[in-house]
VOVEXVO-447592 format. One record per residue (C-alpha): x, y, z; residue number from 1; residue in one letter. Coordinates in Angstrom, 3 decimals. Example, Ala and Ser with C-alpha at 12.3 -4.5 7.8 and 13.67 -1.06 7.14 Angstrom:
VOVEXVO-447592
+----------+----------+----------+------+------+
:        u :        v :        w : resi : resn :
+----------+----------+----------+------+------+
:   12.300 :   -4.500 :    7.800 :    1 :    a :
:   13.670 :   -1.060 :    7.140 :    2 :    s :
+----------+----------+----------+------+------+
//
This chain:
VOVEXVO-447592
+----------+----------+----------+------+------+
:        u :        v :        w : resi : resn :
+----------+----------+----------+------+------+
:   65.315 :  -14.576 :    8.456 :    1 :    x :
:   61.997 :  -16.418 :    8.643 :    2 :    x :
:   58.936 :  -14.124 :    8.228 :    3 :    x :
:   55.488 :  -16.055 :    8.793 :    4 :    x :
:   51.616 :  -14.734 :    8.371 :    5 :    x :
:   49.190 :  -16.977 :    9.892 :    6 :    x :
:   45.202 :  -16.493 :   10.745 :    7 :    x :
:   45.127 :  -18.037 :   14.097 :    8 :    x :
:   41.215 :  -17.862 :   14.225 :    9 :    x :
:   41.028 :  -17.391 :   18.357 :   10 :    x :
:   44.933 :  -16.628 :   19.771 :   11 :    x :
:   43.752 :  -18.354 :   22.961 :   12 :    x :
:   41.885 :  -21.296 :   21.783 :   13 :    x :
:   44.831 :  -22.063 :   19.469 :   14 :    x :
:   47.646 :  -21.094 :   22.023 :   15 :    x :
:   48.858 :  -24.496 :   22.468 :   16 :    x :
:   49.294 :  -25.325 :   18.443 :   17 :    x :
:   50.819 :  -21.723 :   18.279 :   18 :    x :
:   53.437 :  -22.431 :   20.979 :   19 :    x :
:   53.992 :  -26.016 :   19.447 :   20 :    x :
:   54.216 :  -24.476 :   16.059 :   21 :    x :
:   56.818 :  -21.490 :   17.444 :   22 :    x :
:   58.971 :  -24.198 :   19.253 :   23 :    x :
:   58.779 :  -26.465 :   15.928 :   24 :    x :
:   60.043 :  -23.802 :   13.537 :   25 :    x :
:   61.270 :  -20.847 :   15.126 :   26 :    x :
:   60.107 :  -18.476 :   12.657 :   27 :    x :
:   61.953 :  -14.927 :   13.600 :   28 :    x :
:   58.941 :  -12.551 :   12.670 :   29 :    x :
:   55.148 :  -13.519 :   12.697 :   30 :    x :
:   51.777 :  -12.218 :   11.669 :   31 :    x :
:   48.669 :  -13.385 :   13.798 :   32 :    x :
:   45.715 :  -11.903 :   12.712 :   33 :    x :
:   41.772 :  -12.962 :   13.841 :   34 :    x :
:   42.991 :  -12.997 :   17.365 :   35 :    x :
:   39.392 :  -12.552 :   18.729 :   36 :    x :
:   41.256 :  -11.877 :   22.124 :   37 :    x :
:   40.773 :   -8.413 :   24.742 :   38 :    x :
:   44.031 :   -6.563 :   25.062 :   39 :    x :
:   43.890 :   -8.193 :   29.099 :   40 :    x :
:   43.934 :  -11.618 :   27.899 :   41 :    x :
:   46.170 :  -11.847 :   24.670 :   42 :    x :
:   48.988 :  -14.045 :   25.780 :   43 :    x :
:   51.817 :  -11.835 :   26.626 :   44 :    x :
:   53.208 :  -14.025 :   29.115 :   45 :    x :
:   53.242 :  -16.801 :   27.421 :   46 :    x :
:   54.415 :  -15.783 :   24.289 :   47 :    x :
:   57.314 :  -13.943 :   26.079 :   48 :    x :
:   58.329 :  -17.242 :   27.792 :   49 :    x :
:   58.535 :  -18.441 :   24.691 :   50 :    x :
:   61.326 :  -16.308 :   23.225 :   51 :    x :
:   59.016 :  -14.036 :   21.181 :   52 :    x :
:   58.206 :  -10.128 :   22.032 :   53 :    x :
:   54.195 :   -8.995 :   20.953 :   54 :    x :
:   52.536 :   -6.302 :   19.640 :   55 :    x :
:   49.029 :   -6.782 :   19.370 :   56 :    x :
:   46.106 :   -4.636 :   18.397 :   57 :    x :
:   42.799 :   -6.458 :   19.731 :   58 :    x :
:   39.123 :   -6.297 :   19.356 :   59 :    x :
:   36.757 :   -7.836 :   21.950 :   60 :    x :
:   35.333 :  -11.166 :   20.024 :   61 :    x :
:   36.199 :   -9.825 :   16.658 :   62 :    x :
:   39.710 :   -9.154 :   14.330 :   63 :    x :
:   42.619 :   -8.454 :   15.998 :   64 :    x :
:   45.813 :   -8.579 :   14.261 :   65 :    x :
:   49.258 :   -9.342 :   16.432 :   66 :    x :
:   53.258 :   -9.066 :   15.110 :   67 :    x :
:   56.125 :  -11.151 :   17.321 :   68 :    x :
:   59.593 :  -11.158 :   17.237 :   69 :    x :
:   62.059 :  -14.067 :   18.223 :   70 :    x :
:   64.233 :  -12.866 :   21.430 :   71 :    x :
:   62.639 :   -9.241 :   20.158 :   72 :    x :
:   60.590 :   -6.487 :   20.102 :   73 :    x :
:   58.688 :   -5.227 :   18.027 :   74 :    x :
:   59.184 :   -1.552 :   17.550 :   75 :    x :
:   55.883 :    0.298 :   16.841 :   76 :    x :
:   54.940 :    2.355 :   13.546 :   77 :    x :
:   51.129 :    2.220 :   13.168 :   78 :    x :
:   48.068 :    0.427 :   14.824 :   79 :    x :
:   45.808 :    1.455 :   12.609 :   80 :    x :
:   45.556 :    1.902 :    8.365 :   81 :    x :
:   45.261 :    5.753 :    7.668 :   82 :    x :
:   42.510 :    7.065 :    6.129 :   83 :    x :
:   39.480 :    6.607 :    8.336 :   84 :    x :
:   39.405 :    8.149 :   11.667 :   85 :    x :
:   35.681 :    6.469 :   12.387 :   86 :    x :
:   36.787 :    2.456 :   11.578 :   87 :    x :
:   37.656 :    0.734 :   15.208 :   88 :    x :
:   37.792 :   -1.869 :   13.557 :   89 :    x :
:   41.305 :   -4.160 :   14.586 :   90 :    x :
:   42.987 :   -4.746 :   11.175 :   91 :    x :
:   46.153 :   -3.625 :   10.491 :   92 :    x :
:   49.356 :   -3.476 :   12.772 :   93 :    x :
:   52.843 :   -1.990 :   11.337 :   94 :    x :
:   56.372 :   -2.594 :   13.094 :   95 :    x :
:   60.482 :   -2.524 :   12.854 :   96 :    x :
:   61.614 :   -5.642 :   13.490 :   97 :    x :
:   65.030 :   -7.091 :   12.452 :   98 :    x :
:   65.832 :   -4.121 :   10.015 :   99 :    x :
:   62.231 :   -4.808 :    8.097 :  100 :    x :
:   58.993 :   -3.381 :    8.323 :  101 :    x :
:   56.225 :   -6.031 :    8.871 :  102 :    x :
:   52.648 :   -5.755 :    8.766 :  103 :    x :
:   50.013 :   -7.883 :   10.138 :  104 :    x :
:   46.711 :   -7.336 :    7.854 :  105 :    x :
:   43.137 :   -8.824 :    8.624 :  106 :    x :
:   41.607 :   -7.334 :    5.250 :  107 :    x :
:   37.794 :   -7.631 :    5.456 :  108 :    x :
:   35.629 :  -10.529 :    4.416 :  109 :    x :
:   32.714 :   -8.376 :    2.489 :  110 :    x :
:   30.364 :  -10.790 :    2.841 :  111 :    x :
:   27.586 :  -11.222 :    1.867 :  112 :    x :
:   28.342 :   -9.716 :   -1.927 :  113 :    x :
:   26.453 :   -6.954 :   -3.206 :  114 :    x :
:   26.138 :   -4.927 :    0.694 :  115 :    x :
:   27.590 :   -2.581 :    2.648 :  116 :    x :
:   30.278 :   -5.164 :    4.218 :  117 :    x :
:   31.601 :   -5.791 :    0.162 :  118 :    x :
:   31.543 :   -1.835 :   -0.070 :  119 :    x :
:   34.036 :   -1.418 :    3.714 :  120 :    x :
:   35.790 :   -4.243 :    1.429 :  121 :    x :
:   36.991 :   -2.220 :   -1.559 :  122 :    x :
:   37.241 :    0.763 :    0.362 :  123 :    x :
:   39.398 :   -0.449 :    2.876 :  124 :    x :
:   41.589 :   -2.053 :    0.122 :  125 :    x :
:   42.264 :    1.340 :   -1.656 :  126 :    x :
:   43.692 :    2.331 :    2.090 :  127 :    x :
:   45.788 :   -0.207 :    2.348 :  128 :    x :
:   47.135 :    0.462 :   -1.203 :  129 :    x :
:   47.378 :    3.725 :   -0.447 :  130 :    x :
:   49.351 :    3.401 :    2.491 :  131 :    x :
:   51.165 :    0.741 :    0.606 :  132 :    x :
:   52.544 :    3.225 :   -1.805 :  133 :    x :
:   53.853 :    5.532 :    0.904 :  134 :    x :
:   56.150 :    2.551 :    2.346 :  135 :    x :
:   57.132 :    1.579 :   -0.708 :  136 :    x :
:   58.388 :    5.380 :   -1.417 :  137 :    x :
:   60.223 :    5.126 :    1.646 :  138 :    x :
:   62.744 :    2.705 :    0.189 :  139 :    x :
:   62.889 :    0.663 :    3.504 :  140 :    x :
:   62.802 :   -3.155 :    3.196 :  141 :    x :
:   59.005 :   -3.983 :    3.660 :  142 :    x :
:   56.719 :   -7.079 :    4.152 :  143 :    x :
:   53.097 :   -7.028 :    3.718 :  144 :    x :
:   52.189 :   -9.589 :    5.439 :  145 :    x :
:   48.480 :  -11.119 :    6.401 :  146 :    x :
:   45.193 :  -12.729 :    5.105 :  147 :    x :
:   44.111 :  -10.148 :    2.296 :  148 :    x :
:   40.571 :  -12.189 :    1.770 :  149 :    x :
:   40.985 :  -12.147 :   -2.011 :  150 :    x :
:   42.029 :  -15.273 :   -3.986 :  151 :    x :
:   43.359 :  -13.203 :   -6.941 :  152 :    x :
:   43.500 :  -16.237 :   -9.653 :  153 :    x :
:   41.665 :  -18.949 :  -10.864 :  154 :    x :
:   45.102 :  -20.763 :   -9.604 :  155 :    x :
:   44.369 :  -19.837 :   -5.919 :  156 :    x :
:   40.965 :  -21.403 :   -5.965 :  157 :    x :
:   40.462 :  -25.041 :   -5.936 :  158 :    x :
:   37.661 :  -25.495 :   -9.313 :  159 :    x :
:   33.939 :  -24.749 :   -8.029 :  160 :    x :
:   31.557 :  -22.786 :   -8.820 :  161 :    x :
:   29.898 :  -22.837 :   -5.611 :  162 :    x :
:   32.180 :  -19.712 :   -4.618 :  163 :    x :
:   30.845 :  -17.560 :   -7.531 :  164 :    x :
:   28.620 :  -15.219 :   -5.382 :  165 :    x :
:   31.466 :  -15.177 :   -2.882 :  166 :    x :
:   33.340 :  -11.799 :   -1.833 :  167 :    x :
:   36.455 :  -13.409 :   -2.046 :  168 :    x :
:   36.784 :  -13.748 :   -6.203 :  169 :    x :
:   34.810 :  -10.480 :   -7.439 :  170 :    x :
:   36.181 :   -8.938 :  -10.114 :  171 :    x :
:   36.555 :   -5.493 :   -7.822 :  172 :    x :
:   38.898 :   -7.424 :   -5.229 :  173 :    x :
:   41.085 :   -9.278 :   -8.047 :  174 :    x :
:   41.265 :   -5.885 :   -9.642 :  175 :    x :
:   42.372 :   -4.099 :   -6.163 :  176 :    x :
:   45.047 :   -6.954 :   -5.611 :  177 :    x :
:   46.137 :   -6.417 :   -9.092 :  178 :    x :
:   46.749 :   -2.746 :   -7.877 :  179 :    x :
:   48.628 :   -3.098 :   -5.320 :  180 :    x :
:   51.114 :   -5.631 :   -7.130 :  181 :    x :
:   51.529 :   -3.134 :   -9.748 :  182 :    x :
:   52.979 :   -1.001 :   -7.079 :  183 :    x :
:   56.215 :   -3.008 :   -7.388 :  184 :    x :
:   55.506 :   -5.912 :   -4.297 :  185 :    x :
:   56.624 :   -9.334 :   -5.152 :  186 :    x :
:   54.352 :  -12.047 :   -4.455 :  187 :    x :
:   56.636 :  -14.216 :   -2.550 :  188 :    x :
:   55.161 :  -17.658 :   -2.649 :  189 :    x :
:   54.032 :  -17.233 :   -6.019 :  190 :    x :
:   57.620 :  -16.027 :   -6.895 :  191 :    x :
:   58.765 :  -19.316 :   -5.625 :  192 :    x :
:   56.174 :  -21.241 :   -6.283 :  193 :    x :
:   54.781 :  -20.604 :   -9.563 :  194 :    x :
:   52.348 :  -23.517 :  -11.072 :  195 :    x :
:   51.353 :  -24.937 :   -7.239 :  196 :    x :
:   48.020 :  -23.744 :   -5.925 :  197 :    x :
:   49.980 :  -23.154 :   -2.621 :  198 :    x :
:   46.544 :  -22.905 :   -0.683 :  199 :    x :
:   46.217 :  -21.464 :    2.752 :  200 :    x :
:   42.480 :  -22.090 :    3.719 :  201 :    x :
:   40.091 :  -24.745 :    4.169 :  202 :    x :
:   36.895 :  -24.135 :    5.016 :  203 :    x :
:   35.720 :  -26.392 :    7.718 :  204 :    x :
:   32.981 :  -27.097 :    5.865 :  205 :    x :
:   31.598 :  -30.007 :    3.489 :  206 :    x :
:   35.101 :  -31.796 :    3.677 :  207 :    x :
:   37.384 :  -29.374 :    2.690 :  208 :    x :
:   40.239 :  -30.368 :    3.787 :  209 :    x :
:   40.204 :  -33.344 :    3.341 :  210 :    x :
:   39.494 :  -32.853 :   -0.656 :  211 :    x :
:   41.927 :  -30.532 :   -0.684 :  212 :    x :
:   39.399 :  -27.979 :   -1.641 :  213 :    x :
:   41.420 :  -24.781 :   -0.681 :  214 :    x :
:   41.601 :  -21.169 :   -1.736 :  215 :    x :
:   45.430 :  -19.456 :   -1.035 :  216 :    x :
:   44.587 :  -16.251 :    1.053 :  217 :    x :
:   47.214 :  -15.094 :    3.083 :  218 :    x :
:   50.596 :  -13.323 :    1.507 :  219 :    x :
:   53.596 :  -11.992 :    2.229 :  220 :    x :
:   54.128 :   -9.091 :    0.053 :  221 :    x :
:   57.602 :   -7.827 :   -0.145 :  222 :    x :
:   59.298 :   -4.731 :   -1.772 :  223 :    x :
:   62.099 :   -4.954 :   -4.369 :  224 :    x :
:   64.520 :   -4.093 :   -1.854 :  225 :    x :
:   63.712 :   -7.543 :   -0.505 :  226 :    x :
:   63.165 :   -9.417 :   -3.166 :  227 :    x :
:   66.702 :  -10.624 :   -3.951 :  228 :    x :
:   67.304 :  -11.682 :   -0.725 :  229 :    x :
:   63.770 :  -14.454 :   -1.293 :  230 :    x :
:   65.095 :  -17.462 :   -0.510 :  231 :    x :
:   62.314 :  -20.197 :   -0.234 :  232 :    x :
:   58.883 :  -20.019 :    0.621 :  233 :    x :
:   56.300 :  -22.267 :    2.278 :  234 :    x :
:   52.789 :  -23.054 :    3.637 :  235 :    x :
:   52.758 :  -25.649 :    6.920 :  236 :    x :
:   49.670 :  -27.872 :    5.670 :  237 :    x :
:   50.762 :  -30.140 :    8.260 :  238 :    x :
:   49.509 :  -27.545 :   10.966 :  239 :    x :
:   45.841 :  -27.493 :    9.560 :  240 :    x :
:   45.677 :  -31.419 :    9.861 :  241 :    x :
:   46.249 :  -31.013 :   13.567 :  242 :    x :
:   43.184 :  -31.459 :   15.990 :  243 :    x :
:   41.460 :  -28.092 :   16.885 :  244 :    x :
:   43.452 :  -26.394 :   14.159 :  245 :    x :
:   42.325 :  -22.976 :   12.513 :  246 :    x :
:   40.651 :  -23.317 :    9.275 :  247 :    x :
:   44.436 :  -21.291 :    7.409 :  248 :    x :
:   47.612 :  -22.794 :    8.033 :  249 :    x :
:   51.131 :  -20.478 :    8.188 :  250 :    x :
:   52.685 :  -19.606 :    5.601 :  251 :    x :
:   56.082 :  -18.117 :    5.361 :  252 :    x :
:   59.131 :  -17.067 :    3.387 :  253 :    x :
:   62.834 :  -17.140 :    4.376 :  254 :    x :
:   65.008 :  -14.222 :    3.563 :  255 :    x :
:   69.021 :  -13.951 :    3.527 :  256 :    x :
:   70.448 :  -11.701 :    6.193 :  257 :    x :
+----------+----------+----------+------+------+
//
C-alpha cells in the first residue's frame, strides 16, 4: 500500500504533472495540500477518470488540503482540526481509506517570525498534537500525512544561515515536532532513511534546486500499529525537475498489506 503527501502548490495549474505523476506510480492513498482551488473547480472529474476518488477541503486562492484514493473513496472523519471554532482556515482533512486513517495537513508558514502569523503557528501545532493524541488512543492504524512547515534538524536543512530568522527552524516549532514524535509516531522516511537529508522543498529562489539547497518538510507520520508493516520510503526529486513543477516534490512510503 503506497501512501504519498505532496504540496501541489495550485491543484489546477499542476493538474497535468499530477495526472502524469498518478499514472507513473499509482500511489493508492495521497495527500494534496496548497490546492489554492474553489470547491467548483477542484478537479473531481478528472481525478475520478483517473482511477482515484477525492475529498477535498478548499479555500478560495489560499490552503486547501485534498486526500484520494486509487479505485476508492475516501470515507470522511474530519474537515477541520478541533479546537478552534473561529479558524476557516483550509488545513487539515481526516479520512478511512484502505483500513488506515490518513490525514492531509497544510500546517502554517508563521512567517514573518516574531508576529501574529508565528503565534497561529505554535498554536495551531498544539491542536494538531492534541488531536494527534486522541487517534493515537484509538489504536487504529494512522498516517499523518502533509507539509508540517518545520524542518526539525539541522539534517533537514541544507547548511545556511540565511534561514536563521525563518519560521521554519525556531526553536518553538522543533520543540512542537519533538512533541508530537514523543507521542509514539514513527518518522517514516527518517526510519528508512536515516543519514540522507531526504529533502522535499526547493525554494524557487536564488538556484535552489539546482544547488540542491533543500529543507525536508513534508512527513508521513505513522502510529506503531503501522510501523512494522514500513516497507520503503521515498521522495520523487525527479518530479520537481519537471517544467512548471511545484517548489516540494512527493514523498511517500510503502506499507505491507
Amino acid at each position: 500500500m503506497r501512501i504519498a503527501t505532496w504540496n501541489i502548490n495550485n491543484v489546477n495549474l499542476r493538474l497535468p504533472l499530477l495526472l502524469a505523476w498518478l499514472e507513473a506510480t499509482k500511489p493508492d492513498v495521497v495527500a494534496l495540500q496548497e490546492l489554492k482551488s474553489t470547491t467548483n473547480d477542484f478537479p473531481t472529474r478528472e481525478l475520478k477518470q483517473a482511477g482515484y476518488g477525492a475529498l477535498a477541503v478548499c479555500q478560495k486562492a489560499w490552503n486547501g488540503v485534498a486526500l484520494l484514493a486509487r479505485n476508492a473513496e475516501p470515507i470522511l472523519v474530519r474537515q477541520s482540526l478541533p479546537g478552534d471554532s473561529t479558524d476557516k482556515q483550509a488545513r487539515y482533512v481526516e479520512a478511512a481509506i484502505g483500513g488506515v486513517i490518513v490525514t492531509s495537513i497544510y500546517a502554517p508558514n508563521g512567517n514573518p517570525w516574531p508576529g501574529d502569523k508565528f503565534a497561529y503557528k505554535l498554536a495551531w501545532f498544539e491542536r494538531l498534537t492534541q488531536r494527534a493524541a486522541e487517534l493515537l488512543a484509538s489504536g487504529h492504524p494512522i498516517v499523518l500525512a502533509g507539509d508540517y512547515n518545520v524542518a526539525p534538524t539541522p539534517m533537514d536543512i541544507y547548511v545556511s544561515s540565511s534561514w536563521n530568522d525563518n519560521a521554519l527552524i525556531q526553536p518553538e516549532v522543533r520543540a512542537g515536532f519533538e512533541k508530537l514524535l514523543e507521542q509514539g509516531w514513527t518518522d517514516s522516511v527518517r526510519k528508512q532513511h536515516p543519514v540522507a537529508p531526504m529533502y522535499s522543498f526547493w525554494d524557487y529562489r536564488r538556484r535552489r534546486w539546482e544547488r540542491d539547497a533543500g529543507l525536508r518538510l513534508d512527513y508521513l507520520l505513522v502510529s506503531k500499529s503501522l510501523e512494522a508493516r514500513l516497507r520503503c520510503a521515498g521522495v520523487d526529486r525527479a518530479v520537481r525537475a519537471m517544467e512548471g513543477a511545484s517548489d516540494h516534490a512527493p514523498v511517500w512510503i510503502d506499507l505491507a498489506t
